[in-house]
VMD Tcl script that draws the C-alpha trace (Angstrom):
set ca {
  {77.05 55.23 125.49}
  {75.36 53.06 128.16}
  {75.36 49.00 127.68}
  {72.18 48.99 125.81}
  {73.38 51.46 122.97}
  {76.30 49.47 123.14}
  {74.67 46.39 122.31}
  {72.19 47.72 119.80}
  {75.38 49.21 117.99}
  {77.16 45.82 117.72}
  {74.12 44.53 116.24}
  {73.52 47.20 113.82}
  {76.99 47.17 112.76}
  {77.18 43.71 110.29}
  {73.75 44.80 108.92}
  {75.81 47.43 106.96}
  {73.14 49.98 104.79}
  {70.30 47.92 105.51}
  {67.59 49.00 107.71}
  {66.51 47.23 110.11}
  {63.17 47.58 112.29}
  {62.45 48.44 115.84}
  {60.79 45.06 116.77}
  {63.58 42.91 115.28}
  {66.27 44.97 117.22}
  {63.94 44.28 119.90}
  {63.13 40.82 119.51}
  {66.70 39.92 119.06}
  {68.35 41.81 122.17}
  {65.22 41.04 124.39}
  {67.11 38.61 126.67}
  {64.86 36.96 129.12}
  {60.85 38.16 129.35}
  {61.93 41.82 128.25}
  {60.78 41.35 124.84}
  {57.49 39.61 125.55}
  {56.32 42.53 128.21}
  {57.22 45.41 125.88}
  {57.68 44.29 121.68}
  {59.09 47.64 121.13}
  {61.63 48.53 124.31}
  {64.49 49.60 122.07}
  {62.03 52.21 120.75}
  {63.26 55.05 122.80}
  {67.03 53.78 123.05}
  {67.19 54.18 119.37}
  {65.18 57.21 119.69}
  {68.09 58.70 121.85}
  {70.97 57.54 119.95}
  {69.38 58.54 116.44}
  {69.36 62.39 118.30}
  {72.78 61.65 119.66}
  {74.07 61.18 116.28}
  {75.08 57.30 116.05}
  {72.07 55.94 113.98}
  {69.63 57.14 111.38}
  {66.25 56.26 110.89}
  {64.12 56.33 107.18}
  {60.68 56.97 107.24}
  {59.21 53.64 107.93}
  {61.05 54.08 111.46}
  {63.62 51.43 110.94}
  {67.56 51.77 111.67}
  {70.90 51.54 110.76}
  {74.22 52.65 112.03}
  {74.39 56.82 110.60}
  {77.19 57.15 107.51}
  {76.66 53.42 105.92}
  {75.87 54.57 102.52}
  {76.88 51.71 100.24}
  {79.54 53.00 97.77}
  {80.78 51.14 94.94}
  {84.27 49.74 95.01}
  {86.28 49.93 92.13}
  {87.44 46.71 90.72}
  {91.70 46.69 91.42}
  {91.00 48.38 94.67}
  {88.17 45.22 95.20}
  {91.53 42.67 94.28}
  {93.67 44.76 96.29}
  {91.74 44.00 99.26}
  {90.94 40.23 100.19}
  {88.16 41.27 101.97}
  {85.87 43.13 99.43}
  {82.98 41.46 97.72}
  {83.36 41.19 94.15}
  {79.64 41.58 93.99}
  {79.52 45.19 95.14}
  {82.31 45.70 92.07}
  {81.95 46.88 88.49}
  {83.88 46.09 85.32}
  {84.01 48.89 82.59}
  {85.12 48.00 79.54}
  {86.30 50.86 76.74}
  {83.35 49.32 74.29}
  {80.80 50.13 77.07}
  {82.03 53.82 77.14}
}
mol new
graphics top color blue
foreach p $ca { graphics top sphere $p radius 0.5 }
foreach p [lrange $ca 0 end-1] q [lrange $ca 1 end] { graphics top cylinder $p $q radius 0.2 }
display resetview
């Protein structure tokens, strides 16, 4: 992975299962005049990683890093670890069954 990939990576990364399109990427790792001469130059960078395997693309042509499906987290596993989200958690209760 060249610096680029690199980069786009790291920003993909805390985005988690959300997409996320080819001008933002662009428009957020365009340092200097890069962005403003070319709106889409991460275009074929994600192009090449997407065919190298590291991200996956839907069909509006946005990205996010390949394998972040959400899953849900069961709720003692959730309290187990202090870094879960309760949000992404469900309760069952035996009356709901």
């Amino acid at each position: 992975m060249n610096a680029e990939e690199t980069e786009i990576l790291e920003f993909l990364k805390p985005r988690g299962a959300n997409y996320v399109s080819v001008g933002e990427i662009s428009k957020a790792l365009g340092h200097g005049h890069r962005f403003q001469k070319d709106r889409f130059w991460a275009r074929p960078v994600l192009r090449r990683m997407e065919i190298d395997g590291h991200v996956e693309s839907n069909p509006y042509g946005e990205y996010r890093v390949k394998g972040n499906e959400h899953h849900a987290i069961d709720f003692r596993e959730a309290l187990r670890n202090p870094d879960a989200s309760l949000g992404d958690t469900t309760i069952i209760r035996i009356e709901d069954v």
